[in-house]
N, C-alpha and C positions, 0 to 999 in steps of 0.2 A: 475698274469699272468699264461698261461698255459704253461709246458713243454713238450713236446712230442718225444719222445727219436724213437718213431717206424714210417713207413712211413704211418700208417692209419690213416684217421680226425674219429674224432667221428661222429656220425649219428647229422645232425639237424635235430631234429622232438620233437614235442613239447608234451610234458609226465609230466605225473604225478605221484608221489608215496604217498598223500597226499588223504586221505579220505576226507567227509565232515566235520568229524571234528580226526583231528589227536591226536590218544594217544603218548605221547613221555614216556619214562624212564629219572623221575628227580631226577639228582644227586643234595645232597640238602648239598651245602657245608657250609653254611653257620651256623657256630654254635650259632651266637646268634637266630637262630629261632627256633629249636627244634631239638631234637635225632632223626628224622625221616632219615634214610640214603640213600632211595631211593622211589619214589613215583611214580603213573602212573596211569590216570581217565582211566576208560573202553572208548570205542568210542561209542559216540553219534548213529552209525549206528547199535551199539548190543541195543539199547534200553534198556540197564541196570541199567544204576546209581551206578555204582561202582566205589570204589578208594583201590586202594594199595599200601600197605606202608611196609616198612622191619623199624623195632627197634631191636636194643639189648635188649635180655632178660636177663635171668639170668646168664646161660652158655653158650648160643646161641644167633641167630639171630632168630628174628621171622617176618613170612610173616602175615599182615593181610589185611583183606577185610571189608570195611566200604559201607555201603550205603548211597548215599551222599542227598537221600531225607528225611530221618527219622535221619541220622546220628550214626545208629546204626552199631555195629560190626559185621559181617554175621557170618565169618569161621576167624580161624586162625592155621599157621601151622610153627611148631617150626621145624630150621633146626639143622643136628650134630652138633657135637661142633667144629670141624674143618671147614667147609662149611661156606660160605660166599654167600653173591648174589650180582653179578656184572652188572644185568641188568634184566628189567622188559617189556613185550609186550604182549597184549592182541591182540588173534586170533580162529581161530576154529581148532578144534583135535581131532578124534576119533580112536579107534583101530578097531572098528566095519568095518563090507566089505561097503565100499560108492564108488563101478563102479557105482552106479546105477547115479551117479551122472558125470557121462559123457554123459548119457541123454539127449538130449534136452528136458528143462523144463519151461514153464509157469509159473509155482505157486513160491508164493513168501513164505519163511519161515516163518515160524508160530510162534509165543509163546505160550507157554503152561500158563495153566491156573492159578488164582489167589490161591495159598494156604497159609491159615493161617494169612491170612493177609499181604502176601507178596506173590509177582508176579515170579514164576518159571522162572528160566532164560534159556534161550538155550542150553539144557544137554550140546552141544560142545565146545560151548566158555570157553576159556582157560588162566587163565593170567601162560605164558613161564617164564621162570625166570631159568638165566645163572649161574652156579657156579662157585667158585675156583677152583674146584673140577673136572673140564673140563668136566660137564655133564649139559642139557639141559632139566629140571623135565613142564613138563605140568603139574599145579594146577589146578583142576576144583573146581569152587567156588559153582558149585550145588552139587558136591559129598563131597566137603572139604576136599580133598583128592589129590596125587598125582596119575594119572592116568596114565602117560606114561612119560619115559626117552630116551635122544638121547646122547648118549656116544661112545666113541671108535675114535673120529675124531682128537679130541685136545690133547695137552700134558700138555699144561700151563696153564690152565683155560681158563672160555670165556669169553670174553670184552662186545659182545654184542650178539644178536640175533633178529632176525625179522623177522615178519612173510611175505612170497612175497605175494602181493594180497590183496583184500579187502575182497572177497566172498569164501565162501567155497574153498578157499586155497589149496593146497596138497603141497606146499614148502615153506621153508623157510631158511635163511642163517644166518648162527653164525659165527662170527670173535673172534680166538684165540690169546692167549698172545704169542703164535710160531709162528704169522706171517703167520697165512692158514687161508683161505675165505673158507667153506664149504656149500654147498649145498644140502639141505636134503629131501628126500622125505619123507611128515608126514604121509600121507598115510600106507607105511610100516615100517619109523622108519629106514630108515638108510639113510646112505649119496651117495647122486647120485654123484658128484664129488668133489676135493678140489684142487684147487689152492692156490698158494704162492703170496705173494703179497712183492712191493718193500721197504717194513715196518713193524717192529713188534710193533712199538710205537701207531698203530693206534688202537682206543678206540670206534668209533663208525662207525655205515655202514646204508647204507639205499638201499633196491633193488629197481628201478627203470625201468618198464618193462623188456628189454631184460639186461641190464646191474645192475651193484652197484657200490654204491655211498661208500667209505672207505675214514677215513677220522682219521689224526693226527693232525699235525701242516697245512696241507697241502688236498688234496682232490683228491686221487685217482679214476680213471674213470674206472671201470672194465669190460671188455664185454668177459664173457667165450668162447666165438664164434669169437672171433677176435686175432688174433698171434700179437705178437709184446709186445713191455712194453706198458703200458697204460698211457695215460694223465695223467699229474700232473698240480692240480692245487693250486698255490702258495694264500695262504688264512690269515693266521693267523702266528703273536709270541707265541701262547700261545696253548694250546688243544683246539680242536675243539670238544665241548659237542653235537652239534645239527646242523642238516643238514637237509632242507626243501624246494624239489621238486616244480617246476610249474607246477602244476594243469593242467592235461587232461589226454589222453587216456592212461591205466596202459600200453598195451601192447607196448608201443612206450617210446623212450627215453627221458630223458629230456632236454628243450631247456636252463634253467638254472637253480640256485637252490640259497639257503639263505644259511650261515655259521653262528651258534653263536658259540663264542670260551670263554674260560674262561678269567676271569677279565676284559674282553671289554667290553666297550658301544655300539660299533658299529658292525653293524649286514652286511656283504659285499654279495653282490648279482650279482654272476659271468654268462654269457654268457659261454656254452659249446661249442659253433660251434668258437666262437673269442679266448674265455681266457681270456677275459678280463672283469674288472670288471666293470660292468657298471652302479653301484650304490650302496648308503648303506643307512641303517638304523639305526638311532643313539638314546639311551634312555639317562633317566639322570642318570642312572648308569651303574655298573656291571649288565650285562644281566646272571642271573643262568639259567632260562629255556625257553622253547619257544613250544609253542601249533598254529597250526595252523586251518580256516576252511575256507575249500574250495567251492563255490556254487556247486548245482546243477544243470543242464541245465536248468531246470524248472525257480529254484530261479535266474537266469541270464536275465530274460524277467520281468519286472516288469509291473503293471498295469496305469504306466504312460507313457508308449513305451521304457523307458531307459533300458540299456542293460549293467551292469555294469561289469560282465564277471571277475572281480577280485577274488583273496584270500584275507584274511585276518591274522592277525598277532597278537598274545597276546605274550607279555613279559615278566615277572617276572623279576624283579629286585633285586640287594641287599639290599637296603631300604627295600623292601615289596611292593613295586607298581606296580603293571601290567599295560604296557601300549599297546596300540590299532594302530595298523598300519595295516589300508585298502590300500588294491591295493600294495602291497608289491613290486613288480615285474614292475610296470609300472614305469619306468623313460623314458618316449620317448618323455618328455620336454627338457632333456638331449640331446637328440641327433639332437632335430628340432631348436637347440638354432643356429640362424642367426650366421655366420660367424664375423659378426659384434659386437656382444656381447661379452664383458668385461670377461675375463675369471673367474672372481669374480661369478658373474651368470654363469656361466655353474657350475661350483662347488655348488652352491646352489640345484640346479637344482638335482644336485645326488644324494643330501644328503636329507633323509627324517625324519624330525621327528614325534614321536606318534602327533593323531588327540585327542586321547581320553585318560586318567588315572584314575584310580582306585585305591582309599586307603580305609582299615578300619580303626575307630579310636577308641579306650576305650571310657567309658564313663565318663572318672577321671576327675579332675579340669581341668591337663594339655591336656587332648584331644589325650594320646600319642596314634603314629599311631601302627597297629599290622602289625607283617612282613607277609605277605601272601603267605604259602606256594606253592600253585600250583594254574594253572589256569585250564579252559578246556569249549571251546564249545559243546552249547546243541539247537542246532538250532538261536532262536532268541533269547536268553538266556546263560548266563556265567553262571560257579559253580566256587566260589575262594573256596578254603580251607585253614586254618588255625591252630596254635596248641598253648593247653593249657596245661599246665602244662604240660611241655616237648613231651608228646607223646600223648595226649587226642584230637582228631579231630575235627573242627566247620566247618559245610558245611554253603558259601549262595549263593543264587541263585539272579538277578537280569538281567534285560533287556537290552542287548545291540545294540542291530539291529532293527530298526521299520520295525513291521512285513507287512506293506503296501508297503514302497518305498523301503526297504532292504537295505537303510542306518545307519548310526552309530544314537542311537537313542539321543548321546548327545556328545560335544566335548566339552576340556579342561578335567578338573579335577572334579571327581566324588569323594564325601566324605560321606562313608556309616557308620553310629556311631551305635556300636553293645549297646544294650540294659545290663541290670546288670542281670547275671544269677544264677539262685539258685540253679541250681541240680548238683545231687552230682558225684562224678566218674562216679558210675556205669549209672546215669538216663539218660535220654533221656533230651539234652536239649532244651529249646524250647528260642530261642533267638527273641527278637524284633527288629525290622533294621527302624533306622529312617533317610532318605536322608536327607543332612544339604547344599549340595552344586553340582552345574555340574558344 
């Protein structure tokens, strides 16, 4: 349920903070799967194929960047020895003058050309990456370098940071361990304002057109343009890791959003304008992370008349299973259930479970499954990722959505058995995937 301590409702209007397909920052707690501490796929809309990971090295932490079509390591960049990284988000950043991009503009961004056998990524795109350190270093993975810092806001390190916006960006908001939501202009590198929030415990945020999304035990509702304390929405016993928007117009608020919290299975899906929760989503485990990808207008019109107009939902599990939950958002069997009906069924009815799952399995006697570190849409197409010998990356790619009807291209349980590989640390490895099961 929602609290509201001020006399103002929040806006209904129906928003999105969710790309076509969303990169999240995954905190990877789980220590039987590998030393990886935090991870984060490029989004689908930079057309890159990139993954980032933080490991402990030797006296530090180090940031690196994989390409998840070759599986090769692009750049890597070792932090002090004091410094730490508490949060990971891929966006655009330059220091160069871009008024020229208050323009009205036609043309759509370019990529640069193919060199050396790999494809030049967009000089701007930038994976942000939070410190202890309460500074805010933009990586550029074409220069393999730090290109710019945003500092001077926090006292006690930052929790999170995100970039507002899908396109050419100019803000973004970092939330500190002091309990200040700040607001930055990237453009010049400093912060256009900071607000206090009714929490220092809160760990993640997500901006949301005009407002942001802050988020502990609990789901604060932020709208810097609006006086009063802000909605609280009662969500979780545990941290809330992952917060994801309904899909539509960035500049407009959202009508509701998804909560994963730590050690849950169930995923709760709140109504903004009620507070109420009007649905969940339940896996068969501890849910660690959660990627989402959202149509585009185009992909909502299919060549059969149907108009499926939903998101989509990938999972990661404690086991290692990602599982597939289309239409996340839609419980309005919930609400259309006849007066007459068994309150048994209306409970059903809220409760959704995945359509689809995804395991890898070795190729041993026992078939044992491999935990799967992260998920991430690439159109009609997933990338799991996985890790070998504690820190050593496998990318695979495999079909999930038929590209004709833009439904799930299979439900139940998918069982993809990795091939035996011979190369060594440094090689390039080339694995074989052989499907045993949907």
């Amino acid at each position: 349920m929602v609290k509201n301590s001020s006399s103002h409702r929040p806006a209904s209007y129906v928003s999105s903070a969710a790309a076509p397909a969303t990169s999240l920052s995954t905190r990877n707690s789980n220590s039987n799967k590998s030393s990886i501490l935090r991870s984060a796929f490029a989004p689908t809309r930079f057309q890159l194929s990139l993954f980032a990971s933080v490991i402990y090295g030797l006296d530090s932490q180090h940031l690196r960047i994989h390409d998840t079509n070759t599986g090769r390591k692009k750049c890597e960049h070792a932090l002090g020895t004091r410094a730490s990284i508490s949060c990971l988000d891929w966006g655009h950043y330059s220091t160069k003058d871009r008024s020229f991009l208050d323009q009205p503009s036609k043309k759509k961004r370019k990529r640069s050309e193919n060199i050396n056998g790999y494809e030049s990524i967009q000089s701007d795109v930038v994976l942000a990456f939070g410190t202890s350190e309460s500074e805010i270093h933009m990586f550029s993975p074409n220069e393999a370098k730090i290109v710019g810092t945003l500092k001077g806001a926090h006292t006690q390190g930052i929790r999170d940071f995100r970039f507002a916006g899908k396109e050419d960006s100019r803000e973004g908001w970092s939330l500190g361990g002091d309990g200040v939501l700040v607001q930055w202009d990237l453009w010049k590198g400093t912060s256009i304002r900071t607000l206090s929030i009714p929490t220092t415990s809160a760990m993640t945020l997500l901006p949301c057109g005009p407002c942001v999304l802050c988020a502990s035990h609990a789901v604060y509702l932020i709208t810097p343009d609006l006086p009063g304390d802000p909605p609280v929405f009662q969500v979780s016993k545990t941290p809330i890791h992952t917060i994801i928007a309904l899909s539509s117009k960035s500049s407009q608020s959202p009508s509701a959003f998804l909560a994963g919290a730590e050690s849950e299975q169930f995923m709760n899906v709140l109504s903004v304008t009620s507070g109420n929760v009007i649905g969940s989503l339940v896996a068969g485990n501890e849910v660690e992370s959660l990627t989402s990808y959202a149509q585009t207008a185009d992909e909502r019109q299919h060549p059969d008349g149907t108009d499926d107009g939903k998101d989509t939902i990938a999972a990661v599990t404690k086991d290692g299973i990602v599982e597939i939950f289309p239409s996340p958002f839609d419980f309005q069997d919930s609400t259309g259930t006849k007066n007459t009906a068994s309150l048994k069924l209306k409970r059903q009815h809220m409760v959704h479970k995945a359509a689809a799952s995804v395991r890898i399995l070795r190729p041993d006697k026992s078939i044992t499954p491999v935990p799967i570190l992260g998920a991430s849409f690439e159109g009609n197409d997933m990338i799991l990722v996985w890790v070998e010998g504690g820190v050593h990356l496998l990318f695979e790619r495999f079909q999930w959505r038929n590209e004709q009807t833009g439904k799930l291209e299979f439900t139940g349980l998918k069982e993809i058995v990795k091939a035996k590989s011979t190369a060594g640390l440094g090689a390039q490895p080339m694995n074989g995937v052989k499907v045993i099961g949907k």
